[in-house]
N, CA, C and O atoms as a GROMACS GRO file, in nm:
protein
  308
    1UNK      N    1   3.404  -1.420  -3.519
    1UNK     CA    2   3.545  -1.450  -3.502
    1UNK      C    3   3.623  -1.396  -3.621
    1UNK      O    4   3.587  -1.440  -3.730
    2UNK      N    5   3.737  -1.297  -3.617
    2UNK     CA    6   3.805  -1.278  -3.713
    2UNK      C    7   3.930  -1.379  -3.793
    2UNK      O    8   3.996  -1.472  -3.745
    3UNK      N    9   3.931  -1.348  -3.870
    3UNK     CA   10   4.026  -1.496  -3.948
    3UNK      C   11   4.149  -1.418  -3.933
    3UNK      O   12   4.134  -1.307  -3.883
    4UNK      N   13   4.253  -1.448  -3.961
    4UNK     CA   14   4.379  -1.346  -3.962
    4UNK      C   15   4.435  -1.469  -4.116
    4UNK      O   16   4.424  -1.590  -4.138
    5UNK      N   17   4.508  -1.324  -4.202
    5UNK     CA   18   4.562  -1.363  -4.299
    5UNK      C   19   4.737  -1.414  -4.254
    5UNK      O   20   4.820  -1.396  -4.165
    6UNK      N   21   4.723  -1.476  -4.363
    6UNK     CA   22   4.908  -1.499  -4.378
    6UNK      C   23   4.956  -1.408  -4.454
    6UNK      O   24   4.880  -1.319  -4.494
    7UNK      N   25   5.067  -1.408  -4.485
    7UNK     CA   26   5.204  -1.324  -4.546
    7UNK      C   27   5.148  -1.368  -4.719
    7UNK      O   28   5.129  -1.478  -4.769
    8UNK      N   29   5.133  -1.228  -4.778
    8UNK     CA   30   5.167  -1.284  -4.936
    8UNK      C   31   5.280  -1.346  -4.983
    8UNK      O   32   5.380  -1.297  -4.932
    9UNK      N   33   5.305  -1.443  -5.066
    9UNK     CA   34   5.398  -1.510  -5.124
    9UNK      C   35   5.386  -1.439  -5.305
    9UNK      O   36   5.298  -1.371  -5.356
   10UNK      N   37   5.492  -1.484  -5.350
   10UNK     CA   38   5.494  -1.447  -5.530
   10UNK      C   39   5.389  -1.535  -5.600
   10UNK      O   40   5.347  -1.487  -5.705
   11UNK      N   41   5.330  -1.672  -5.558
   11UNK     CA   42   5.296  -1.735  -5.577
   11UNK      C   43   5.172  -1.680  -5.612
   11UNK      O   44   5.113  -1.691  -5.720
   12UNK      N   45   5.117  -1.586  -5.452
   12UNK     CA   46   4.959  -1.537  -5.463
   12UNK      C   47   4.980  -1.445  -5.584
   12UNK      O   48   4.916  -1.450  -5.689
   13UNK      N   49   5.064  -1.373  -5.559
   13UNK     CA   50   5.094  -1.226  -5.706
   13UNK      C   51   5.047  -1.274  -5.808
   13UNK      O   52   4.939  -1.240  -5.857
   14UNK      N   53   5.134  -1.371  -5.859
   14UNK     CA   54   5.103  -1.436  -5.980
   14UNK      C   55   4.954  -1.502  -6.019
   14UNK      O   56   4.883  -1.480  -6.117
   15UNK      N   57   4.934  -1.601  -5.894
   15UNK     CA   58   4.763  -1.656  -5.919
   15UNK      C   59   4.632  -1.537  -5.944
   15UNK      O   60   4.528  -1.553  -6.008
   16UNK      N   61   4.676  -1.426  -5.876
   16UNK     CA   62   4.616  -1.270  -5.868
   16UNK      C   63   4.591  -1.219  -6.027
   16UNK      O   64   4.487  -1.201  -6.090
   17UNK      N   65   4.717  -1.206  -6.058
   17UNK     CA   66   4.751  -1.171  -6.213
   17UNK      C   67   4.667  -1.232  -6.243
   17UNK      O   68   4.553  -1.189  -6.226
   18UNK      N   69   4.688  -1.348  -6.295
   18UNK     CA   70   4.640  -1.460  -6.403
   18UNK      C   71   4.484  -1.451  -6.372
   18UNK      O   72   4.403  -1.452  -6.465
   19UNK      N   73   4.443  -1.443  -6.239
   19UNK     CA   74   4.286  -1.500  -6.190
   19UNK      C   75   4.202  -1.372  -6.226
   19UNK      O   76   4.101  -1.392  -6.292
   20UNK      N   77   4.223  -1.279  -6.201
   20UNK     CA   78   4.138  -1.148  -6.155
   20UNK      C   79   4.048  -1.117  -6.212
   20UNK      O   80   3.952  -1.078  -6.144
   21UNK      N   81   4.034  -1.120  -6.376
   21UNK     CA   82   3.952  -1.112  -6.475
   21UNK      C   83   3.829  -1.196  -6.434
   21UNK      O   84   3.712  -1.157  -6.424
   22UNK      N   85   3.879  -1.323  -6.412
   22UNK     CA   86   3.785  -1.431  -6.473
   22UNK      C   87   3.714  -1.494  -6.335
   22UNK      O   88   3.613  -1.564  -6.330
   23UNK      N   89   3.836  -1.429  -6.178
   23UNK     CA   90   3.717  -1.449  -6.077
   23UNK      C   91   3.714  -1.338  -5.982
   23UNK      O   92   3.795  -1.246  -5.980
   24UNK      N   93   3.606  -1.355  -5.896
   24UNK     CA   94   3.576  -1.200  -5.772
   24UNK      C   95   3.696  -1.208  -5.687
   24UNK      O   96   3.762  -1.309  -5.709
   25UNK      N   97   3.749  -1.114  -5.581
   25UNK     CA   98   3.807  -1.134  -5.501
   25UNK      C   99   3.798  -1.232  -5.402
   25UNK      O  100   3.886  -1.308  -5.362
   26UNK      N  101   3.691  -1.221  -5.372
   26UNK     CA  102   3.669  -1.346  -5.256
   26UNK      C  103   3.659  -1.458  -5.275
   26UNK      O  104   3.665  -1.537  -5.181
   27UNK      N  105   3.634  -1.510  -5.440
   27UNK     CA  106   3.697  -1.655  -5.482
   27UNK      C  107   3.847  -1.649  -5.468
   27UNK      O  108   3.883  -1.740  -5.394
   28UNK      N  109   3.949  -1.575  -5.512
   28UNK     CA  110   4.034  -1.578  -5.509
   28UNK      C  111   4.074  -1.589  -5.392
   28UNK      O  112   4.132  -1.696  -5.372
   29UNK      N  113   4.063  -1.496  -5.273
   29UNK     CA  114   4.087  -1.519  -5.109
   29UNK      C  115   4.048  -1.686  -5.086
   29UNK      O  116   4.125  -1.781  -5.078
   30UNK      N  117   3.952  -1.683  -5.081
   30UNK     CA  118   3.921  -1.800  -5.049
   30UNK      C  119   3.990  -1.890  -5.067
   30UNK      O  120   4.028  -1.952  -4.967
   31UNK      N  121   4.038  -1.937  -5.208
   31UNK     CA  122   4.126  -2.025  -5.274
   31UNK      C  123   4.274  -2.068  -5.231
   31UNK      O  124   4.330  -2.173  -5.201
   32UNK      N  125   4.322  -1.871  -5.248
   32UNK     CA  126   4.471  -1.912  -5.164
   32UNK      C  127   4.464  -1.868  -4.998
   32UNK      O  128   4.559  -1.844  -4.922
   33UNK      N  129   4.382  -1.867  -4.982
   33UNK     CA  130   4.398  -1.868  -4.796
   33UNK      C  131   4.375  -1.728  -4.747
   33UNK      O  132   4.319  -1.725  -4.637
   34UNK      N  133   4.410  -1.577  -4.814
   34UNK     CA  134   4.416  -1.485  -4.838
   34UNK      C  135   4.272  -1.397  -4.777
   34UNK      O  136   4.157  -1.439  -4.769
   35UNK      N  137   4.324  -1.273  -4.740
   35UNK     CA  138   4.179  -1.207  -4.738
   35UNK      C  139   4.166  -1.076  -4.850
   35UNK      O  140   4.250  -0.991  -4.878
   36UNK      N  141   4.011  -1.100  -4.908
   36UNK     CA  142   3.961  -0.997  -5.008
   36UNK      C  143   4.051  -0.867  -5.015
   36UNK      O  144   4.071  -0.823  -5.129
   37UNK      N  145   4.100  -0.809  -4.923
   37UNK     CA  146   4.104  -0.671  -4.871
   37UNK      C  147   4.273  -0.688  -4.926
   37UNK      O  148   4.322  -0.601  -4.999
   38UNK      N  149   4.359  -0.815  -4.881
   38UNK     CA  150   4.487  -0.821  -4.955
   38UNK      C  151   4.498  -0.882  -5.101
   38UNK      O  152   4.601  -0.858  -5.163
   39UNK      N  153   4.388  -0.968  -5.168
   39UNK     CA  154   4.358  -0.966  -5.305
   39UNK      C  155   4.364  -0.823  -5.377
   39UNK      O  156   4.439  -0.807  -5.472
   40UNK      N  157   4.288  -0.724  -5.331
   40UNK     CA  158   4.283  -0.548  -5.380
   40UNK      C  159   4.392  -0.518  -5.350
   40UNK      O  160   4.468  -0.478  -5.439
   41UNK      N  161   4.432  -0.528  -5.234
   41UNK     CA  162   4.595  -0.454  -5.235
   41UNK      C  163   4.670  -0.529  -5.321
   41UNK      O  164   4.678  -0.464  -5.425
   42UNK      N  165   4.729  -0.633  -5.332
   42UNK     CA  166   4.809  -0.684  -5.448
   42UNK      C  167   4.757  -0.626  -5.592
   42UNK      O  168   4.833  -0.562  -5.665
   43UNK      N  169   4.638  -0.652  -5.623
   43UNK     CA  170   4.577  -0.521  -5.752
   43UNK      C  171   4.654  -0.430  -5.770
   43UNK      O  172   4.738  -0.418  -5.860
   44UNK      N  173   4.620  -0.333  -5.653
   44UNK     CA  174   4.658  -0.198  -5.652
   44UNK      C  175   4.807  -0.158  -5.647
   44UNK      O  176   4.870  -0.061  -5.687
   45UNK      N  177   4.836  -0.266  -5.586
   45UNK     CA  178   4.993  -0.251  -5.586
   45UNK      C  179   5.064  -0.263  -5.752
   45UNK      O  180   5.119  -0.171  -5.813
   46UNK      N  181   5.047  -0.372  -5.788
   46UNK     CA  182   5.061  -0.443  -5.938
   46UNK      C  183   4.998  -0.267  -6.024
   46UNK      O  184   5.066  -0.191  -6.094
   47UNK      N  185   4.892  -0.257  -5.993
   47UNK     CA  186   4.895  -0.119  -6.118
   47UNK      C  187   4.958  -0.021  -6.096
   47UNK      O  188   4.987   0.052  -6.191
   48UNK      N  189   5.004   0.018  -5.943
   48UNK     CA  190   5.061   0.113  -5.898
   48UNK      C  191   5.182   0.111  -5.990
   48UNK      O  192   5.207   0.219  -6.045
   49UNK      N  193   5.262   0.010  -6.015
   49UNK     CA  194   5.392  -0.026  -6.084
   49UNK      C  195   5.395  -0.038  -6.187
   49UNK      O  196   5.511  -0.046  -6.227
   50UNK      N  197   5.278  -0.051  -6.310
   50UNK     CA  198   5.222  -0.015  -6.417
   50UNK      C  199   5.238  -0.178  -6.487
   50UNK      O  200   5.298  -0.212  -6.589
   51UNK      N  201   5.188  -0.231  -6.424
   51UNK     CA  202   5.114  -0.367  -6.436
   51UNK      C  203   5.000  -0.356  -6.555
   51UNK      O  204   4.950  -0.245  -6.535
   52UNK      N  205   4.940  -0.409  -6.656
   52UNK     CA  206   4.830  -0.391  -6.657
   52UNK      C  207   4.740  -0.506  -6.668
   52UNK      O  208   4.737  -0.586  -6.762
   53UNK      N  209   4.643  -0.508  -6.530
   53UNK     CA  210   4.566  -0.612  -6.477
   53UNK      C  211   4.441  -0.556  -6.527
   53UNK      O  212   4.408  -0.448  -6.479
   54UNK      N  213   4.366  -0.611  -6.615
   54UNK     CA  214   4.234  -0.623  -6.689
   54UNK      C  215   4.088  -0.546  -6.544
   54UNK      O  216   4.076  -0.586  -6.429
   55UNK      N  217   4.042  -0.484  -6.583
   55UNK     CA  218   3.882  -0.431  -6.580
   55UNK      C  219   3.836  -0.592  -6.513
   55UNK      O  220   3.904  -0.692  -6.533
   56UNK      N  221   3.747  -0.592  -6.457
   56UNK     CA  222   3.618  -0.719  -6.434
   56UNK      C  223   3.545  -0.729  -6.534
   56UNK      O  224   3.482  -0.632  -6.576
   57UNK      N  225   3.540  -0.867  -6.600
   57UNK     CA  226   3.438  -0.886  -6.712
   57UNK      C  227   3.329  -0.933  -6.638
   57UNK      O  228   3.302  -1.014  -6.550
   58UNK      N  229   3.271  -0.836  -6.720
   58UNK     CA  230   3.100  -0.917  -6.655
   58UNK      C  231   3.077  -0.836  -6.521
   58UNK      O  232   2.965  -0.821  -6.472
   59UNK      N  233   3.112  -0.821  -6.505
   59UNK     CA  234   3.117  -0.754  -6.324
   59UNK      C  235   3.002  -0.799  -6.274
   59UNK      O  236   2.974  -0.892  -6.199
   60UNK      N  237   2.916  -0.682  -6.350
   60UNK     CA  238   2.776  -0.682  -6.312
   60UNK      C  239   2.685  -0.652  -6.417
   60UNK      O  240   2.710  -0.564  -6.500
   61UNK      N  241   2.556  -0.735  -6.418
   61UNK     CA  242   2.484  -0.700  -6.538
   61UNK      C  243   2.371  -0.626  -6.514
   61UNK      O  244   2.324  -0.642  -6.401
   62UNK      N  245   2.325  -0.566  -6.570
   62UNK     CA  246   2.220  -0.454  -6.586
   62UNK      C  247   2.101  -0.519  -6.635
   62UNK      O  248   2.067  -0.519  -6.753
   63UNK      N  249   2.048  -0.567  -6.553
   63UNK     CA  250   1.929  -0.626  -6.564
   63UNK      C  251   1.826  -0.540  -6.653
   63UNK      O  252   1.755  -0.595  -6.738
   64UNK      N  253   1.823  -0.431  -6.634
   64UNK     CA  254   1.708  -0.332  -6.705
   64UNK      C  255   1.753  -0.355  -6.828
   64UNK      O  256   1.694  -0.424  -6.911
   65UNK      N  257   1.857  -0.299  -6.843
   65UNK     CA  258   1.888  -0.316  -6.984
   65UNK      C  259   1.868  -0.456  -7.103
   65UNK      O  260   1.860  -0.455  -7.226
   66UNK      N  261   1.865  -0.557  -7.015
   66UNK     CA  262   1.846  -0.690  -7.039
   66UNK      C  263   1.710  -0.695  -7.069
   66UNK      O  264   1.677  -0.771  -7.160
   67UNK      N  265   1.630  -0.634  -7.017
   67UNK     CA  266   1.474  -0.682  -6.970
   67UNK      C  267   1.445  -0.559  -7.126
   67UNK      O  268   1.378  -0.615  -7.212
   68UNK      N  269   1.485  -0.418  -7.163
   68UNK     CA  270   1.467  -0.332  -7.305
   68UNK      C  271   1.493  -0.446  -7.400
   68UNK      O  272   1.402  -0.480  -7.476
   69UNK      N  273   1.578  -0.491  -7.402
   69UNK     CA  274   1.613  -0.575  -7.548
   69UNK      C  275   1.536  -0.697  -7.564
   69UNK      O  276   1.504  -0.748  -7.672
   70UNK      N  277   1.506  -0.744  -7.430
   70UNK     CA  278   1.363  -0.863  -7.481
   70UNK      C  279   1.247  -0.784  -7.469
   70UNK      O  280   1.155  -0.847  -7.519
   71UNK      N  281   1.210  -0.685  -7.429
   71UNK     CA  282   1.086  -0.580  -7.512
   71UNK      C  283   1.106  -0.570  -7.653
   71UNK      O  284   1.028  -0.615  -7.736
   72UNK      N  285   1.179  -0.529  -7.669
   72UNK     CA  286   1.271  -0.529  -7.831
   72UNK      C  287   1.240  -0.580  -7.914
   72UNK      O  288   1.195  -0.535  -8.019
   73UNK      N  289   1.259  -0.696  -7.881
   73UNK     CA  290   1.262  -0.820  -7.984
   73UNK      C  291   1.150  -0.884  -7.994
   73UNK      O  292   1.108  -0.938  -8.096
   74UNK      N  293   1.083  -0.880  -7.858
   74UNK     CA  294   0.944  -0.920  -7.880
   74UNK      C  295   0.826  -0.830  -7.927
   74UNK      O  296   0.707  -0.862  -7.927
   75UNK      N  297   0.884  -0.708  -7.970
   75UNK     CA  298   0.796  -0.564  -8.046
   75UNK      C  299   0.766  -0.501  -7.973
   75UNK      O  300   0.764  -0.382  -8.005
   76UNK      N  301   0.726  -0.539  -7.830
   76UNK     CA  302   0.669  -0.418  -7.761
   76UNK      C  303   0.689  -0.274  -7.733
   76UNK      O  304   0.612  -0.187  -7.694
   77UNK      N  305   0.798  -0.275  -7.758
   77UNK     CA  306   0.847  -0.109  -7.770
   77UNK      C  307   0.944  -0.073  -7.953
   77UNK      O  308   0.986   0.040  -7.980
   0.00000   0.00000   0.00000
């Protein structure tokens, strides 16, 4: 079953701004009622206009790289 979104408000803009860094899109959808796909468009829109909305921290971690540095430390390499 498809969900159908509502109308952005200034309200979402703003929670967008403030949230984006610190959560995924689909927490954010989720939260204000919103779908993922209009979370990115408000993004994209906001930088289009020279906004500047922060990179994803953390995004994703690199497990390998994680797994070299406890070789590391534990001498093995």
């Amino acid at each position: 079953m498809r969900r159908r979104s509502r109308i952005i408000t200034i309200e979402d803009v703003r929670f967008v701004y403030e949230n984006y860094a610190k959560m995924s899109a689909n927490e954010i959808a989720e939260k204000l009622g919103i779908s993922r796909f209009q979370v990115n468009k408000i993004v994209n829109e906001l930088r289009k206009r020279g906004v500047n909305i922060p990179k994803k921290i953390g995004k994703k971690v690199n497990v390998y790289d994680q797994f070299v540095e406890e070789l590391k430390k534990e001498g093995k390499i």
